[in-house]
C-alpha positions in Angstrom: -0.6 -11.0 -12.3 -2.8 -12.5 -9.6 -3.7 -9.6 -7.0 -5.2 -8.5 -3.8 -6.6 -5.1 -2.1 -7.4 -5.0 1.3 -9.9 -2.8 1.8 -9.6 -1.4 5.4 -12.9 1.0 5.5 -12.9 -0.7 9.2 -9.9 -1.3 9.8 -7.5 -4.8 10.2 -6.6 -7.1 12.2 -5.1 -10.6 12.0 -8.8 -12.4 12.6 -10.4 -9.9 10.1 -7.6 -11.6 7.1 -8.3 -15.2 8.1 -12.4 -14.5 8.1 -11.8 -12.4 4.6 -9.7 -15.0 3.1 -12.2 -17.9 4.3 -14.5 -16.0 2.8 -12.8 -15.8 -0.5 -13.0 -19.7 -1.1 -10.1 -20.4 0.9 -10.9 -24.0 2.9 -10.0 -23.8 6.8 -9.0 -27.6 6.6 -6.0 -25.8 3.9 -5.2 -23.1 6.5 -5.2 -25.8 9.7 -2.8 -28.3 7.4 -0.4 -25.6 6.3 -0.6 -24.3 10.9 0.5 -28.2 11.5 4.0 -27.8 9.9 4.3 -25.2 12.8 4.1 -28.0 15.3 2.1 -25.5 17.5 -0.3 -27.2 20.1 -2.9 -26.1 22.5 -5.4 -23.8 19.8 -8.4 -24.6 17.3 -10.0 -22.3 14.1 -13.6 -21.9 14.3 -15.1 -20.3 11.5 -19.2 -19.3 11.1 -20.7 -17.1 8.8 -21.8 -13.8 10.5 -24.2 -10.3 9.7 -22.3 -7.0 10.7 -24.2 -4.1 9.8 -26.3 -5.7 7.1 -23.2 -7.6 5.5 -22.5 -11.1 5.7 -19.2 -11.7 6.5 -17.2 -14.7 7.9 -15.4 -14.9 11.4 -12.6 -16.9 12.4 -11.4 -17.2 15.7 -8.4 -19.0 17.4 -9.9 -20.8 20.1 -6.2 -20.9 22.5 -6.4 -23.7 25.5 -5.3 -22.8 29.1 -2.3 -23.9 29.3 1.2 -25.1 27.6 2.1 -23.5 24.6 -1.0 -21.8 24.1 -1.3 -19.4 27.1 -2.4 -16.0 25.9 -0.7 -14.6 28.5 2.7 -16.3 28.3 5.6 -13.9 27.4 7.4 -14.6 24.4 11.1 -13.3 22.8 12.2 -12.4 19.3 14.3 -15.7 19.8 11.5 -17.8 21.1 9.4 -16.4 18.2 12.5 -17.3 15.5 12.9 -20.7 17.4 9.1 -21.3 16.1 9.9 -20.4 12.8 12.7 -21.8 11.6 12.3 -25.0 13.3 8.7 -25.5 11.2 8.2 -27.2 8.1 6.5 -24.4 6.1 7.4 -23.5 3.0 10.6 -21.1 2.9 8.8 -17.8 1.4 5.8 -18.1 4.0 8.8 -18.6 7.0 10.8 -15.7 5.7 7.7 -13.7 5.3 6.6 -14.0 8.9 10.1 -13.7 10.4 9.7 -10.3 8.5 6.4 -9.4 10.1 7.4 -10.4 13.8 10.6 -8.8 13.3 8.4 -5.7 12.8 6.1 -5.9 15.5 9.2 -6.5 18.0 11.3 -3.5 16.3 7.6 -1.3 17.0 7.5 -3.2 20.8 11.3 -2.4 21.7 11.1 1.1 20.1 7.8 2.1 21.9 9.2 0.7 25.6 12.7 1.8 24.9 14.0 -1.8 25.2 16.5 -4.0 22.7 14.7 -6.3 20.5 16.4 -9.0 22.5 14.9 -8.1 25.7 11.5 -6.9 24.5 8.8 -9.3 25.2 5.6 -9.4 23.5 2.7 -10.7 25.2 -0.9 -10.7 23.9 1.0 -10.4 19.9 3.1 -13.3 21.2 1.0 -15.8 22.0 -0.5 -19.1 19.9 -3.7 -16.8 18.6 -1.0 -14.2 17.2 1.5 -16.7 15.2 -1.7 -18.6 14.0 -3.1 -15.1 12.6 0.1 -14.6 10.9 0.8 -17.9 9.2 -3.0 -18.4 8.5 -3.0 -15.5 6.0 0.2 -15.8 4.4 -1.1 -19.8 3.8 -4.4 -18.4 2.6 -2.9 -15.9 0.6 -0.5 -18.8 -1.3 -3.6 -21.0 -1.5 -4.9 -18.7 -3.4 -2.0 -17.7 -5.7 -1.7 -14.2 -4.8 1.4 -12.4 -6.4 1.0 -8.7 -5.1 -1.2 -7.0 -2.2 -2.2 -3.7 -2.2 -4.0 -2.4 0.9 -6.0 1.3 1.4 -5.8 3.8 3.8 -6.5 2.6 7.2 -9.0 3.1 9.8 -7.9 3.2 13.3 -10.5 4.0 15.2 -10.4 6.0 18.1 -11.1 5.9 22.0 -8.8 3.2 24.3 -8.5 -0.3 24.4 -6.5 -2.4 27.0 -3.7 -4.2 26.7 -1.2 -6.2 29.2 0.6 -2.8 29.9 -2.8 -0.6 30.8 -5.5 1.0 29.1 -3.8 2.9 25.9 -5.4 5.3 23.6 -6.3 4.0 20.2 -4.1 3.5 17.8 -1.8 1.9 20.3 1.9 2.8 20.7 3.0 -0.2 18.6 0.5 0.2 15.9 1.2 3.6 15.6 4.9 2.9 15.2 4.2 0.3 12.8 2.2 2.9 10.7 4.8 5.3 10.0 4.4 6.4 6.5 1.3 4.8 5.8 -2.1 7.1 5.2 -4.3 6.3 8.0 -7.5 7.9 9.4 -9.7 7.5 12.3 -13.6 7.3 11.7 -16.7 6.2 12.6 -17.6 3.9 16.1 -14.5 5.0 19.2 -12.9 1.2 19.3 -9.3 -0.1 18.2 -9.8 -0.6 14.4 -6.8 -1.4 13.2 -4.3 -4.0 15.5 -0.8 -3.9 15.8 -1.4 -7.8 14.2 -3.2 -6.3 11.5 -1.2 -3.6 10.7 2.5 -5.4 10.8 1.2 -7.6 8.3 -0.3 -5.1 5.4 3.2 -2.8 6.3 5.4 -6.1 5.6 3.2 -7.5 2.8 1.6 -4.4 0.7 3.3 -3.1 -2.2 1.5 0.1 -1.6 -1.6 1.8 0.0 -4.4 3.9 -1.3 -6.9 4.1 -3.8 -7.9 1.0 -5.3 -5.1 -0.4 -8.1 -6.1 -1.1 -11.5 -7.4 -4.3 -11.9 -10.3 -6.3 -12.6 -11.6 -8.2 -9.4 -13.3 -11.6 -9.1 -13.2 -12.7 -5.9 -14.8 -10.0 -2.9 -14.0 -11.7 0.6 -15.5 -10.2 3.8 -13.6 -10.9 7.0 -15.6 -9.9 10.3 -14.3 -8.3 13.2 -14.9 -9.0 17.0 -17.2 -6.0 17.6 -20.9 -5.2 15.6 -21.4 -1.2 16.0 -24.3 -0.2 14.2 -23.0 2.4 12.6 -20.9 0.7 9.6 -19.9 -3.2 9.0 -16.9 -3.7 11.1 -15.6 -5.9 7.8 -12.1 -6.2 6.6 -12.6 -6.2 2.5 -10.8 -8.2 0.2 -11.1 -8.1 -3.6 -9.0 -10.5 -5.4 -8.1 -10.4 -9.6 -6.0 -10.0 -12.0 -3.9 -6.6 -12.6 -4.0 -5.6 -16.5 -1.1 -6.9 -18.5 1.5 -4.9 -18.4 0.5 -1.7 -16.4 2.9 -0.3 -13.9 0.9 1.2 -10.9 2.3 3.5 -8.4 1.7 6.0 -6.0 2.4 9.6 -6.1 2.2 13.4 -4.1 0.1 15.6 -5.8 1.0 18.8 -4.9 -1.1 22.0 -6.2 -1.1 25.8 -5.5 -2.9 29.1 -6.6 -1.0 32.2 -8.0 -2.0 35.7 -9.2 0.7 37.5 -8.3 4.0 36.8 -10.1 5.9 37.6 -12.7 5.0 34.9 -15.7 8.6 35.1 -16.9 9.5 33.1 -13.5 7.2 30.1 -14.1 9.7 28.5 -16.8 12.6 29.3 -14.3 10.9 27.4 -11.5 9.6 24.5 -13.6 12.9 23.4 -15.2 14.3 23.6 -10.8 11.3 21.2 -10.5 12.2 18.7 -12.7 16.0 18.9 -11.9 14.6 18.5 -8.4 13.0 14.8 -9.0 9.8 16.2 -10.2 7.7 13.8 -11.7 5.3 16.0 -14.1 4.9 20.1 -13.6 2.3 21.8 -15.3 0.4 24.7 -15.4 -3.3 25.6 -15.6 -5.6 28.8 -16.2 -8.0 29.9 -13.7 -10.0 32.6 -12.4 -9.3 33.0 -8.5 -11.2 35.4 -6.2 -12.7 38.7 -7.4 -12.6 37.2 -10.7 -8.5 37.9 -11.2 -7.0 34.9 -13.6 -4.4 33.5 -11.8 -2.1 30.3 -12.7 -2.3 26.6 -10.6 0.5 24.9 -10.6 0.6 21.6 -10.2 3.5 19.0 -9.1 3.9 15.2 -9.3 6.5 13.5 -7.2 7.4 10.0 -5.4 7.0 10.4 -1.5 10.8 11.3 -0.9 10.7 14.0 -3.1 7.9 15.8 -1.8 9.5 18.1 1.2 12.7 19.2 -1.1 10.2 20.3 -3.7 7.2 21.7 -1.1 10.1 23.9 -0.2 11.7 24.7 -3.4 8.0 26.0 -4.5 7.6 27.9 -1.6 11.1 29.7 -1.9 10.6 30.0 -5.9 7.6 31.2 -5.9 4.7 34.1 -4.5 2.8 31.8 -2.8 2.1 31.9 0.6 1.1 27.7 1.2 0.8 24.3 -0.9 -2.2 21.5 -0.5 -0.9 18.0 -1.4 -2.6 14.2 -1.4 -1.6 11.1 -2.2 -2.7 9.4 -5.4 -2.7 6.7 -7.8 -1.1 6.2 -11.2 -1.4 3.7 -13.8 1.7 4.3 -16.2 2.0 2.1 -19.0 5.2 -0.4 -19.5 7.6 1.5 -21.5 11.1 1.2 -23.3 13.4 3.3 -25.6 14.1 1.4 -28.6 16.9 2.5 -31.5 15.1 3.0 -34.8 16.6 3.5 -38.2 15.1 5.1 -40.4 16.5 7.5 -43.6 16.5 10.7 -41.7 18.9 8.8 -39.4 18.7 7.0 -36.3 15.7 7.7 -34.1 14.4 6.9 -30.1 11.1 5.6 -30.4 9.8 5.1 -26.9 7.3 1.8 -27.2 4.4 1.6 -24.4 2.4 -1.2 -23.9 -1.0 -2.1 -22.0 -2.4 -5.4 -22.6 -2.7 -5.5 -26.5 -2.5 -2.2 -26.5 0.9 -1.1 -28.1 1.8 2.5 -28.8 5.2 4.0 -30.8 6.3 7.8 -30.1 9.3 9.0 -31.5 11.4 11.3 -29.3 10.5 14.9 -30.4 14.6 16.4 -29.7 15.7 13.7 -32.3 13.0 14.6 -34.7 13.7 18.3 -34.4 17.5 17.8 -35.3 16.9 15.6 -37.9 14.6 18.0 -39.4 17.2 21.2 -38.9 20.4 18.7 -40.2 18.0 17.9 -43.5 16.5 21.1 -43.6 13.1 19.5 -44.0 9.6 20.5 -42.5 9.1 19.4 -38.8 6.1 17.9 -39.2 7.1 15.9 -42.4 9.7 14.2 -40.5 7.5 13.2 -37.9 5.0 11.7 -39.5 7.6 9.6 -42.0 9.8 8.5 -38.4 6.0 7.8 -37.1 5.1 5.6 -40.5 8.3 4.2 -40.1 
């Protein structure tokens, strides 16, 4: 599977994914013939290659006309906006796609002014320079056969920036609402990083956000933004490959905490209430805390919607008096549960796979009863099921 990471060490915006996809061997002629089925007038793409903090990059900026259809300040609706798309001759996945990314950035605009969708206007994000962002990167990313995008954490940025309704702190209202359940940060230069452009389209688009996925890249894009701060590239990263064969990646809450003061007969109790609980993976490790006393960390996987009935099951459950969690990465193998007969009766066998890398465990409850109902050694029936 073809994929892409957006690496957002600087942030996003809609420019920054036309310049990083440019970048990555995508032709602007490609991009401006896919924009024509729009039937948008009154705009240009200029690209040119570009230093920012020691790192060429490219830049590609909608040059919008004065007047008609591509006034930046002209008001637009969520109807004017579907009008636009559904009356173009793009392709049906790139017209649903950016329905689904407008529809977000008008759901973010309504919700931040306390308006309907239907009355909620956008203004800079509505005009020519925005729609072109928007269809320019989901064209670039068909060019280049892209099946998945993954994104990182993004950068905000900090300080104001000024928009058609006043100066607003950084991240603006919209982005900020568009960000909801994404990790973000602010760091570095105090300028708007990441754009409410920028971020409805990694929201709509990525299949997940964090560490880099596991894959083997090929193609490294750099898309510049506007501003050049000395103190880091103001780049938008893109690294494009192929994901290993096979491989399932997903993110996960880690969630740890320290205790030397409980009863050890409670851990079992409060690790089978874990896993009933949607617990991913529980274990427990050895260490030696302050003033040398051992003490026990134990440690909790779990999908994002899991993580506040657990946090508080662990802090009801157990001693301890707080709980540090992050988000990480996982690469899980594909697996399957496959029926196996074999003479000390019928087995699971759960089958992973990665790449040519194939791997056959058999279920350890079904080897245990088979070796009590034949009143065999354990470890004899394993390794025959195993041979098997």
């Amino acid at each position: 599977m073809k994929i892409a990471w957006f690496d957002c060490f600087s942030g996003v915006s809609g420019d920054m994914c036309l310049g990083a996809l440019v970048d990555s061997g995508v032709p602007l002629k490609a991009i401006e013939r896919e924009l024509k089925k729009l039937r948008l007038k009154g705009y240009s793409l200029r690209q040119e290659k570009v230093i920012r903090a020691g790192i060429a990059s490219t830049k590609v900026d909608v040059l919008v006309s004065s007047g008609g259809m591509g006034k930046k300040s002209e008001a637009r609706k969520w109807l004017d906006i579907q009008k636009i798309i559904k009356e173009s001759a793009l392709p049906t996945q790139i017209r649903d796609k950016g329905l689904r990314i407008f529809r977000a950035l008008f759901e973010a605009e309504a919700k931040v002014h306390g308006k309907s969708i239907s009355a909620t206007h956008l203004h800079e994000l509505g005009a020519v320079d925005c729609i072109v962002d928007i269809f320019g990167t989901l064209s670039g990313l068909s060019f280049l056969g892209i099946e998945r995008i993954y994104a990182s954490a993004l950068n905000l940025g900090s300080g104001k920036t000024k928009t058609s309704h006043g100066v607003l702190p950084v991240p603006a209202p919209a982005t900020a609402e568009l960000l909801k359940g994404v990790p973000c940060y602010a760091s570095g230069p105090s300028f708007e990083m990441t754009t409410p452009t920028g971020a409805a389209i990694l929201k709509t688009l990525s299949s997940g956000f964090g560490p880099m996925p596991f894959f083997t890249p090929e193609i490294i894009g750099n898309g510049a933004g506007n501003k050049d701060p000395e103190e880091q590239p103001n780049v938008l990263r893109l690294m494009i490959g192929e994901s290993v064969e096979n491989a399932v990646q997903e993110q996960v809450i880690v969630m740890e905490t320290n205790i030397d003061d409980m009863n050890p007969q409670v851990y079992e109790y409060v690790m089978d209430r874990l896993f009933r609980h949607g617990a991913l993976e529980v274990f427990l490790t050895q260490v030696l805390m302050k003033k040398t006393r051992p003490g026990i960390k134990l440690t909790v996987l779990c999908t994002a919607d899991k993580q506040n009935e657990l946090l508080e099951l662990i802090l009801k459950e157990t001693t301890t008096l707080g709980v540090r969690f992050y988000v990480a990465g996982r690469l899980i193998m594909k697996r399957r549960i496959k029926q196996v007969r074999t003479k000390y009766g019928t087995i699971r066998v759960k089958q992973s796979e990665l790449g040519d890398l194939v791997r056959s465990t058999p279920e350890y409850e079904d080897c245990r009863k088979a070796a009590e109902k034949k009143e065999m050694p354990l470890v004899r029936v394993l390794a025959g099921i195993k041979k098997a």
